[in-house]
N, CA, C and O atoms as a Tripos MOL2 file, in Angstrom:
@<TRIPOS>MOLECULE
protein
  240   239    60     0     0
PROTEIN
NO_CHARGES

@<TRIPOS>ATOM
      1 N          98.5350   55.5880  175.9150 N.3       1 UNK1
      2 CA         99.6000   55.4450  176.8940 C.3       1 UNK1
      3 C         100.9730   55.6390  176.2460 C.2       1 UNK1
      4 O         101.9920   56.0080  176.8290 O.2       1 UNK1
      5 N         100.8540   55.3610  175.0690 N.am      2 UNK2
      6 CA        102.2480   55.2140  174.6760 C.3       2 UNK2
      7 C         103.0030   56.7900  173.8800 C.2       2 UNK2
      8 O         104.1740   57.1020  173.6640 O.2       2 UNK2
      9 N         101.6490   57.5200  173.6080 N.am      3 UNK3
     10 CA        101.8820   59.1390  173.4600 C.3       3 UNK3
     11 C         102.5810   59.3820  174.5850 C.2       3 UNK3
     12 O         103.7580   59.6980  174.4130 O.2       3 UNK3
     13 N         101.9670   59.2890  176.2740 N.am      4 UNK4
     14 CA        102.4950   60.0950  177.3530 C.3       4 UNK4
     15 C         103.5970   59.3240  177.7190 C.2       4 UNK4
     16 O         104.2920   59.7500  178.6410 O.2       4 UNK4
     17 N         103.8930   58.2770  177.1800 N.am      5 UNK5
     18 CA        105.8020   57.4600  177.2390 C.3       5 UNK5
     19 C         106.4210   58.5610  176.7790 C.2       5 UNK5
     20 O         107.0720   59.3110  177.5050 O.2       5 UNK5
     21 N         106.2620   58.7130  175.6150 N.am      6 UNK6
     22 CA        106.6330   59.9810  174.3780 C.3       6 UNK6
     23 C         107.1200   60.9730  175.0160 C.2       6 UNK6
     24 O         108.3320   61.1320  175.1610 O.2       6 UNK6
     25 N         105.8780   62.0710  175.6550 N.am      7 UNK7
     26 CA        105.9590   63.4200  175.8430 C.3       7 UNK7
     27 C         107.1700   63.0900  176.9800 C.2       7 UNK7
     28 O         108.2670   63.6480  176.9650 O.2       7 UNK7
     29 N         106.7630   62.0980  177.9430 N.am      8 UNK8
     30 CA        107.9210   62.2280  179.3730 C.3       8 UNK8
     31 C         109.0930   62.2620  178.7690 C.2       8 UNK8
     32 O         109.7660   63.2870  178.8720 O.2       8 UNK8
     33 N         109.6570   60.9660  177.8940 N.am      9 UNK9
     34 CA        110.9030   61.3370  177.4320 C.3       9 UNK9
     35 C         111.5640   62.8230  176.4350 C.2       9 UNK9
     36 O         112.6530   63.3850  176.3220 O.2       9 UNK9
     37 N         110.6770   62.9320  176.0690 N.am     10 UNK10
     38 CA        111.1670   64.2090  175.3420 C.3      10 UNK10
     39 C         110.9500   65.5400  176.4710 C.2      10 UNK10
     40 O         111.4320   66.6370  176.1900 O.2      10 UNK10
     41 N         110.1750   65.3260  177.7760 N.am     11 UNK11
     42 CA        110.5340   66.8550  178.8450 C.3      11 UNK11
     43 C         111.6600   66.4360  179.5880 C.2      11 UNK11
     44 O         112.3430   67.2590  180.1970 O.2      11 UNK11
     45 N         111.9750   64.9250  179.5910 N.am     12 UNK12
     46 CA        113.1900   64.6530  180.3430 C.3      12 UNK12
     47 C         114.3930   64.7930  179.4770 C.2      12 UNK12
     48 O         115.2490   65.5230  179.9770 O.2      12 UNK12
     49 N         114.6230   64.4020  178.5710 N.am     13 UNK13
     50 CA        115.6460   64.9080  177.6860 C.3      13 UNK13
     51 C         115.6360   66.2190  177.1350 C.2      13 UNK13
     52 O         116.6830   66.5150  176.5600 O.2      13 UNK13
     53 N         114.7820   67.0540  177.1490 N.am     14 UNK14
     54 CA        114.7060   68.7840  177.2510 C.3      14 UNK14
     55 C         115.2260   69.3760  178.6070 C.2      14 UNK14
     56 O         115.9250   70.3890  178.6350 O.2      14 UNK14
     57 N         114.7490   68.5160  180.0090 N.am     15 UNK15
     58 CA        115.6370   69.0940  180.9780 C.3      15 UNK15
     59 C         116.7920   68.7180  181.3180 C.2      15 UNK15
     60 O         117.3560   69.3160  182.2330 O.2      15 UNK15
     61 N         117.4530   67.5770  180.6260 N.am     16 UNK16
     62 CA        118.5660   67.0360  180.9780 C.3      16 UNK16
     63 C         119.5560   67.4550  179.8150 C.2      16 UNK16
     64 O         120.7190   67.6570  180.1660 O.2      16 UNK16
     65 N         119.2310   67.6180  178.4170 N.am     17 UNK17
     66 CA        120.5030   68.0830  177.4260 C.3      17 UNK17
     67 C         121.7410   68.9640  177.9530 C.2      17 UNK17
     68 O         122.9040   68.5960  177.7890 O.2      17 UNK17
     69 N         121.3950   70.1350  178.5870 N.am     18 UNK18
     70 CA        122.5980   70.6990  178.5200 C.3      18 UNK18
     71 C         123.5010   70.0370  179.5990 C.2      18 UNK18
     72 O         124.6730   69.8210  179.2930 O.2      18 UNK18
     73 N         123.0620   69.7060  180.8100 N.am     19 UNK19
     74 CA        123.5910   68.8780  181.5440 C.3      19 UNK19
     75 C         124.6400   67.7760  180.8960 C.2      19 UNK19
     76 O         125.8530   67.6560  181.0630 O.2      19 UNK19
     77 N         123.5450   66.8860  179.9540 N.am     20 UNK20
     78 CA        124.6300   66.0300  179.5160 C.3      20 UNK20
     79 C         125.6090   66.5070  178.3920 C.2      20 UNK20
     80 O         126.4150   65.6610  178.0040 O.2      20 UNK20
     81 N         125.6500   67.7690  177.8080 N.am     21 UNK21
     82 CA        126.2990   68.1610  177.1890 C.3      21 UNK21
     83 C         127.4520   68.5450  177.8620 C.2      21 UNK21
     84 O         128.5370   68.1670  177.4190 O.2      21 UNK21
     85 N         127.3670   69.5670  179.3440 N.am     22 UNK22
     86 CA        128.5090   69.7250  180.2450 C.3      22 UNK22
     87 C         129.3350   68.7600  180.6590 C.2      22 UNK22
     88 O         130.4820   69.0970  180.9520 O.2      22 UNK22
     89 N         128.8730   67.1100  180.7970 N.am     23 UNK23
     90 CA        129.4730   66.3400  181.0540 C.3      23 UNK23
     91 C         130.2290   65.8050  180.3860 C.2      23 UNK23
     92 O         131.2890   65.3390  180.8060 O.2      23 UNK23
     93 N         129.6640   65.7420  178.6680 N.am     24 UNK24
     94 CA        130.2730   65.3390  177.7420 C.3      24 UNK24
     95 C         131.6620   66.1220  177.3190 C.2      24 UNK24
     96 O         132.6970   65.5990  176.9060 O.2      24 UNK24
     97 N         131.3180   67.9300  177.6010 N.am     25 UNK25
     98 CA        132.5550   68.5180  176.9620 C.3      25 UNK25
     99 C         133.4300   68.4140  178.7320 C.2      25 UNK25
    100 O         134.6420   68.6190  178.6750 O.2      25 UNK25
    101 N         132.9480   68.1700  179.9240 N.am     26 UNK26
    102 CA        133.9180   67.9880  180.4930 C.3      26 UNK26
    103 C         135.0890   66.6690  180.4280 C.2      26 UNK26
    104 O         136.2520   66.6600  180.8330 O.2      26 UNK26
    105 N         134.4660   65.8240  179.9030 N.am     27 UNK27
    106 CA        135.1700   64.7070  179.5850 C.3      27 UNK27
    107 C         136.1510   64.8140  178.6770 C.2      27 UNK27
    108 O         137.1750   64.1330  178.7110 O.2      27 UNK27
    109 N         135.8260   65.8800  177.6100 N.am     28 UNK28
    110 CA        136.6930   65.8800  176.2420 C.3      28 UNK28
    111 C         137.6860   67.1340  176.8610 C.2      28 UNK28
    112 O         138.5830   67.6410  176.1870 O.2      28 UNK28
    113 N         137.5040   67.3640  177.6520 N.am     29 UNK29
    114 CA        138.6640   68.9030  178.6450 C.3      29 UNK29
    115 C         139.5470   68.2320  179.4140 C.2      29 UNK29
    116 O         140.7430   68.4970  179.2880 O.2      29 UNK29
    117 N         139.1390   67.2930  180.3010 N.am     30 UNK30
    118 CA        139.6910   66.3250  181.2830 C.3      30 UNK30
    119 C         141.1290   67.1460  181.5740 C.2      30 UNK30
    120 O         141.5570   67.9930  182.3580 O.2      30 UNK30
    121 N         141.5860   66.3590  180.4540 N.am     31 UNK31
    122 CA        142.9670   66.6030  180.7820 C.3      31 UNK31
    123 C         143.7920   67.6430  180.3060 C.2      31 UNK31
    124 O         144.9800   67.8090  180.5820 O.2      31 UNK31
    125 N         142.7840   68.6230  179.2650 N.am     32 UNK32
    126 CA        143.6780   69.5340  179.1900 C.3      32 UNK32
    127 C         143.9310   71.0240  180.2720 C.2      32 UNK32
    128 O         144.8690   71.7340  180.6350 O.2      32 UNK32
    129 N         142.4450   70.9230  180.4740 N.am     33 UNK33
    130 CA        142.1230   72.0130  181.3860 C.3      33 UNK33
    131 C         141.1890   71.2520  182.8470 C.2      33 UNK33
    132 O         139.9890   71.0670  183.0460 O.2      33 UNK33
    133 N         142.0550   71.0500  183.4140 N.am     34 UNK34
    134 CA        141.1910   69.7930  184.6370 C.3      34 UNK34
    135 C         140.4570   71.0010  185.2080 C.2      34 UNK34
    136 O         139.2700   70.7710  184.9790 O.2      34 UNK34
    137 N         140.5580   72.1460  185.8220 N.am     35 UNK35
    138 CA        139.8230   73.1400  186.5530 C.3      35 UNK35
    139 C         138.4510   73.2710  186.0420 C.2      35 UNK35
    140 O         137.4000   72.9910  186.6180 O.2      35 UNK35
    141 N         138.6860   73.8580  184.5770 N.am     36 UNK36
    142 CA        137.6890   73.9160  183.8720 C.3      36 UNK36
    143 C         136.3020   72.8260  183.8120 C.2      36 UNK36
    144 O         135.0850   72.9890  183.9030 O.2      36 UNK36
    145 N         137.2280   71.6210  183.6050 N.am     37 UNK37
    146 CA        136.1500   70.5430  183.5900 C.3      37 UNK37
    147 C         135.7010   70.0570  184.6810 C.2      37 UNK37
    148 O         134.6890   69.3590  184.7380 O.2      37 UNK37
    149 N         136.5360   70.4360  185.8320 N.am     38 UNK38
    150 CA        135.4750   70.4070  187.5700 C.3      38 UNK38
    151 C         134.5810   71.3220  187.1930 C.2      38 UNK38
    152 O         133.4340   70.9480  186.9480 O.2      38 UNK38
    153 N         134.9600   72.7860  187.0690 N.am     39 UNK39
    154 CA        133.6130   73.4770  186.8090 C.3      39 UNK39
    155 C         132.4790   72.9360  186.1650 C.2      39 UNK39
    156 O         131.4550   72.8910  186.8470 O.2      39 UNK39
    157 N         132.4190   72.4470  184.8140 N.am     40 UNK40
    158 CA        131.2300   71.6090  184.3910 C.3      40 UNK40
    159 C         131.1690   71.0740  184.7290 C.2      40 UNK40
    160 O         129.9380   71.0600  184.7360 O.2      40 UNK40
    161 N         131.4680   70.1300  185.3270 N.am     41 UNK41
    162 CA        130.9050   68.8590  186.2230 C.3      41 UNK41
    163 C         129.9690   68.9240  187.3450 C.2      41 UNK41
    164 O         129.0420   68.1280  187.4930 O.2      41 UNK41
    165 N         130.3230   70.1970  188.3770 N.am     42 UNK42
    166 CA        130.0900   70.5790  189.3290 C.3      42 UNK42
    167 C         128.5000   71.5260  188.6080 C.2      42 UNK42
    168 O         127.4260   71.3120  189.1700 O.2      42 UNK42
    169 N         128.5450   72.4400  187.4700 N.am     43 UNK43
    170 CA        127.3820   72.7050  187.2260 C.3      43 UNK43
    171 C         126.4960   71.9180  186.2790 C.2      43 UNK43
    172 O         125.3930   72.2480  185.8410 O.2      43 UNK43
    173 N         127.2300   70.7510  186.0350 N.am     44 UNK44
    174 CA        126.4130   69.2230  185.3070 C.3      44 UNK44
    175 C         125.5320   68.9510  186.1080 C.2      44 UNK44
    176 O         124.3740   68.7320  185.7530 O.2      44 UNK44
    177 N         126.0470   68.9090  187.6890 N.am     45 UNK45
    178 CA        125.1680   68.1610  188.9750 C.3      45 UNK45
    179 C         124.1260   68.8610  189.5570 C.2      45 UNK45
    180 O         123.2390   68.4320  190.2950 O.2      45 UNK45
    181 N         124.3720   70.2460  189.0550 N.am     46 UNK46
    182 CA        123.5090   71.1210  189.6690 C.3      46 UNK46
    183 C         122.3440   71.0500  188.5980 C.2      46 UNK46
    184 O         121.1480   70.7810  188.7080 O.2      46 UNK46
    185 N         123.0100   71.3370  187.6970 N.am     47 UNK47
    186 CA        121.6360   70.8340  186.2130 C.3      47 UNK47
    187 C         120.6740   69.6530  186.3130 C.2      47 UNK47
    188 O         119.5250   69.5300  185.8900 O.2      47 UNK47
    189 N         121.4370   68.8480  186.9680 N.am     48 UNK48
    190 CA        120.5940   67.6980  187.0490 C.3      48 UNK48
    191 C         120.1420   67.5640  188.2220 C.2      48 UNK48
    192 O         119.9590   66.3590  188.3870 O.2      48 UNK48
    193 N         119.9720   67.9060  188.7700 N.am     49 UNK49
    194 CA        119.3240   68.0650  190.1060 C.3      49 UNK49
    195 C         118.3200   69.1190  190.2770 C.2      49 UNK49
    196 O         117.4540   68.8280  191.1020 O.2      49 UNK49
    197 N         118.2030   70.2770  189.7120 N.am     50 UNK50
    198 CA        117.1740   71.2210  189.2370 C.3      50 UNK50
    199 C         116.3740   71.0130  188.6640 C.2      50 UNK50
    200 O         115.2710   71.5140  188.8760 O.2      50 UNK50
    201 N         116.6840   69.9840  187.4750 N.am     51 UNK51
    202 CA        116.1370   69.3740  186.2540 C.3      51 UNK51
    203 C         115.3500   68.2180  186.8750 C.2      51 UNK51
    204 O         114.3890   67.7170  186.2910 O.2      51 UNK51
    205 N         115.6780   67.9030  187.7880 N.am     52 UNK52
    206 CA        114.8440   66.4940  187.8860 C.3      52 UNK52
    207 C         113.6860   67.0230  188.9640 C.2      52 UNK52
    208 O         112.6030   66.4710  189.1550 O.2      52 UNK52
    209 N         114.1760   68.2230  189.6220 N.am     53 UNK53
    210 CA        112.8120   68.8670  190.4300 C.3      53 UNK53
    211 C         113.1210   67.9150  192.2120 C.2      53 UNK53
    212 O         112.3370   67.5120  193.0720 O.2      53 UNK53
    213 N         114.3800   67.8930  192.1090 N.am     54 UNK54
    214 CA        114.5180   67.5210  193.4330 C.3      54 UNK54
    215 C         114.4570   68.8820  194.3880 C.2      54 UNK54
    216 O         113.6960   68.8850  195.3560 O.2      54 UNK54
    217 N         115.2140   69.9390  194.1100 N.am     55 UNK55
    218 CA        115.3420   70.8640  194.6990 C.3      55 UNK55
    219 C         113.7270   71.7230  195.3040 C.2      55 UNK55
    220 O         113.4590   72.3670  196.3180 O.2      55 UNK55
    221 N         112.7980   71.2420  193.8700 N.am     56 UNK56
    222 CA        111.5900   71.9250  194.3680 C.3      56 UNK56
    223 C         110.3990   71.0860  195.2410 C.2      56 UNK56
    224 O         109.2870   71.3530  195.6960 O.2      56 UNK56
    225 N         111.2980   69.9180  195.1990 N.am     57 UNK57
    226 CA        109.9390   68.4240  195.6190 C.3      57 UNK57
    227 C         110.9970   69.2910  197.8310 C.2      57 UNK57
    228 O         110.4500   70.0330  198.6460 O.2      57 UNK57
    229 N         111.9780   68.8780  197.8810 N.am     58 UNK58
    230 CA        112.5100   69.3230  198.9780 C.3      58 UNK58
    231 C         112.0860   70.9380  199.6670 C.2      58 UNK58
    232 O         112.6280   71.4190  200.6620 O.2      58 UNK58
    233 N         111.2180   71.4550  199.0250 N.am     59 UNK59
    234 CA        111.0740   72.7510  199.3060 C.3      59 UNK59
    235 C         109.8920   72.7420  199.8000 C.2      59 UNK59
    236 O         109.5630   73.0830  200.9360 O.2      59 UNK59
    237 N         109.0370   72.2360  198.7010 N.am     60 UNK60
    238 CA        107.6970   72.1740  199.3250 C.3      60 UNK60
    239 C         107.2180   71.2110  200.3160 C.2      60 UNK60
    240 O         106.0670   71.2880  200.7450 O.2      60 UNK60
@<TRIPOS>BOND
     1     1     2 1
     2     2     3 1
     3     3     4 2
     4     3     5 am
     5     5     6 1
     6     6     7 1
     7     7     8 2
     8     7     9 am
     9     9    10 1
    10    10    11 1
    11    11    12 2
    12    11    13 am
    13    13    14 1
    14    14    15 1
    15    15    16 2
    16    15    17 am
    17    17    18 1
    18    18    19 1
    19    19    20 2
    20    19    21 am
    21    21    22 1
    22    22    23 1
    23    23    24 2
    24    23    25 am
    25    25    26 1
    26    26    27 1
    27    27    28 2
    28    27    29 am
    29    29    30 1
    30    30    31 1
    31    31    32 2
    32    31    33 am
    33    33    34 1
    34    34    35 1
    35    35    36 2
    36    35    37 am
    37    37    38 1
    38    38    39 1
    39    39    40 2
    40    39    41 am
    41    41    42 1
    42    42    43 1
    43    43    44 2
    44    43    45 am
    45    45    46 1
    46    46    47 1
    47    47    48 2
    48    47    49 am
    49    49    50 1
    50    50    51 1
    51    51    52 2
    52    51    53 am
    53    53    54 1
    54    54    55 1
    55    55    56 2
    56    55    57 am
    57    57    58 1
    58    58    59 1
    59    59    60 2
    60    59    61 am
    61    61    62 1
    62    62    63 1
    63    63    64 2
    64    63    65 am
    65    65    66 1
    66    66    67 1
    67    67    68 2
    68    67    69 am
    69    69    70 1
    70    70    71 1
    71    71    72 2
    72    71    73 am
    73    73    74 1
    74    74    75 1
    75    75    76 2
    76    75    77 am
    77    77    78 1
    78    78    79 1
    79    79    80 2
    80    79    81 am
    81    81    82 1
    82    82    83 1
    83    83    84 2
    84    83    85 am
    85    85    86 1
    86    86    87 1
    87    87    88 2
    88    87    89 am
    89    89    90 1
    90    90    91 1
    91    91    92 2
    92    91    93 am
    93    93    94 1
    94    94    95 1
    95    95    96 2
    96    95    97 am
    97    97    98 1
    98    98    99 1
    99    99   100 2
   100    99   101 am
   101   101   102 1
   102   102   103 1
   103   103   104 2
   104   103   105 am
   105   105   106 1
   106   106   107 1
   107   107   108 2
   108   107   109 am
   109   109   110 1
   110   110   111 1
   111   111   112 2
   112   111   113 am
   113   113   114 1
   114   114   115 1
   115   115   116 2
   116   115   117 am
   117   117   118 1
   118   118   119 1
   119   119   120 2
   120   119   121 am
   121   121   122 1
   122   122   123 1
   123   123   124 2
   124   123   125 am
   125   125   126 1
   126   126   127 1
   127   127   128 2
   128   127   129 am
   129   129   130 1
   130   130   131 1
   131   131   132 2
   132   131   133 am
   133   133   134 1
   134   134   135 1
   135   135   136 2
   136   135   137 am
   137   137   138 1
   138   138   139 1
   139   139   140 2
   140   139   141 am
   141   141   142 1
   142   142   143 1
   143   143   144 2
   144   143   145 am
   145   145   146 1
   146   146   147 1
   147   147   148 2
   148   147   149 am
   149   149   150 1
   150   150   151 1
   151   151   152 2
   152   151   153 am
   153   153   154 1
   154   154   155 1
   155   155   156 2
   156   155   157 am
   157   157   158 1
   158   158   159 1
   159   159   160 2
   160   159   161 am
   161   161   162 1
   162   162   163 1
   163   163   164 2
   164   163   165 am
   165   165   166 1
   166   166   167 1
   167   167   168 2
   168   167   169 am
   169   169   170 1
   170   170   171 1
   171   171   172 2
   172   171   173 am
   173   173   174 1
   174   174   175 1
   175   175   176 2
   176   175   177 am
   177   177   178 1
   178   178   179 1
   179   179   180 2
   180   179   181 am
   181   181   182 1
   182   182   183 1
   183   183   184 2
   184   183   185 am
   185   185   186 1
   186   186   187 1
   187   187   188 2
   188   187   189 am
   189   189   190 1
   190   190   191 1
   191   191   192 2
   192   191   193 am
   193   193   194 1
   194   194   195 1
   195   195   196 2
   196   195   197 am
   197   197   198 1
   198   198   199 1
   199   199   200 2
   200   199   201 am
   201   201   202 1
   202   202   203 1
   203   203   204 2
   204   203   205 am
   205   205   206 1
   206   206   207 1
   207   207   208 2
   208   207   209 am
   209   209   210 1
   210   210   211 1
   211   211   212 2
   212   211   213 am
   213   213   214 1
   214   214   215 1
   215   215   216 2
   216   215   217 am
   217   217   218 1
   218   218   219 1
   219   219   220 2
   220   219   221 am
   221   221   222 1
   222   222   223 1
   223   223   224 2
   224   223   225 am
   225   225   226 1
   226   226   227 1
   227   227   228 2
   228   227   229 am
   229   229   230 1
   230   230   231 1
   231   231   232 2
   232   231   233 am
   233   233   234 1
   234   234   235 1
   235   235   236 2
   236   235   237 am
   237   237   238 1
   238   238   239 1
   239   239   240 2
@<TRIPOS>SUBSTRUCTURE
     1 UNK1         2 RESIDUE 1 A UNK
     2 UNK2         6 RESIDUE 1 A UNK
     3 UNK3        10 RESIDUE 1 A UNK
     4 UNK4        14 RESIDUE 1 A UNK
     5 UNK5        18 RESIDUE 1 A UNK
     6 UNK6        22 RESIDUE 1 A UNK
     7 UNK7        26 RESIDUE 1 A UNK
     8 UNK8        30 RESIDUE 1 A UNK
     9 UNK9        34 RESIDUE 1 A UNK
    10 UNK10       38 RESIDUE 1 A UNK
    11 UNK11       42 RESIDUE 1 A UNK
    12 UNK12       46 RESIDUE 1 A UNK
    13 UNK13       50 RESIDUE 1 A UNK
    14 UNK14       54 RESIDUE 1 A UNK
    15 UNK15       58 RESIDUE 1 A UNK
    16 UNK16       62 RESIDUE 1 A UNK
    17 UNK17       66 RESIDUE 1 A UNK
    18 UNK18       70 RESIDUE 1 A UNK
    19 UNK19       74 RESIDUE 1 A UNK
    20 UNK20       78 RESIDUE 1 A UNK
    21 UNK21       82 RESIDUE 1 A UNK
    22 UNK22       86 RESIDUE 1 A UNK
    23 UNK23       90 RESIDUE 1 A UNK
    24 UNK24       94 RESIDUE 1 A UNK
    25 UNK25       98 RESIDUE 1 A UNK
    26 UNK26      102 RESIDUE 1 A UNK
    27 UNK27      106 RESIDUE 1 A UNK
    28 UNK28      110 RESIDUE 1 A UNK
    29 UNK29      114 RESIDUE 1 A UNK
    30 UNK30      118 RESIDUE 1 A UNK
    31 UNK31      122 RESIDUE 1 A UNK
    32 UNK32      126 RESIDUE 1 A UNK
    33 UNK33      130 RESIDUE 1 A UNK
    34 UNK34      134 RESIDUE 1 A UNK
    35 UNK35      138 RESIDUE 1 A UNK
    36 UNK36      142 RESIDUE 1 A UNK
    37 UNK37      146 RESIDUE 1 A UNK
    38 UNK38      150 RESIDUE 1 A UNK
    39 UNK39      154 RESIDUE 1 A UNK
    40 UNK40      158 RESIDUE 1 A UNK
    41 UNK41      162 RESIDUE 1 A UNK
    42 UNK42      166 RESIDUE 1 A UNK
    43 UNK43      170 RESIDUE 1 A UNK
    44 UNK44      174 RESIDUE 1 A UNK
    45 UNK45      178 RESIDUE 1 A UNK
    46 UNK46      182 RESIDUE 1 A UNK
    47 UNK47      186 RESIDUE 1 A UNK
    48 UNK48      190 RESIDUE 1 A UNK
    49 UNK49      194 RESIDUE 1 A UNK
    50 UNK50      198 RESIDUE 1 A UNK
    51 UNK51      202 RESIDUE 1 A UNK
    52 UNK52      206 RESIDUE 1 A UNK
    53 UNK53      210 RESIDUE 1 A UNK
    54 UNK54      214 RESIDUE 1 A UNK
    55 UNK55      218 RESIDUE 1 A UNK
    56 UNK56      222 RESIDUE 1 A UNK
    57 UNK57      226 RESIDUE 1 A UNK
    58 UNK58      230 RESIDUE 1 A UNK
    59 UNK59      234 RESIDUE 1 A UNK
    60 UNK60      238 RESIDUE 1 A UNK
């Protein structure tokens, strides 16, 4: 049981990295380039929402 703890966290943090990476460098943009960092933010949410398989659980 504690292997398939394992594997989940490591496909969930494989589908979630870049996501949280967009969020992270939108945070560090904030204020210099606010446009910019709506843009990542806005494709942070979309990452994570793809990533978590909402989009395909709603489809089928």
């Amino acid at each position: 049981m504690e292997g398939l703890l394992s594997l989940i966290i490591i496909i969930y943090l494989l589908f979630h990295s870049p996501a949280i990476l967009m969020v992270i460098i939108g945070l560090i943009i904030r204020k210099k380039k606010p446009s910019t960092a709506k843009k990542l933010f806005i494709a942070a949410g979309i990452y994570f929402l793809i990533g978590a398989g909402i989009c395909g659980a709603m489809l089928s």
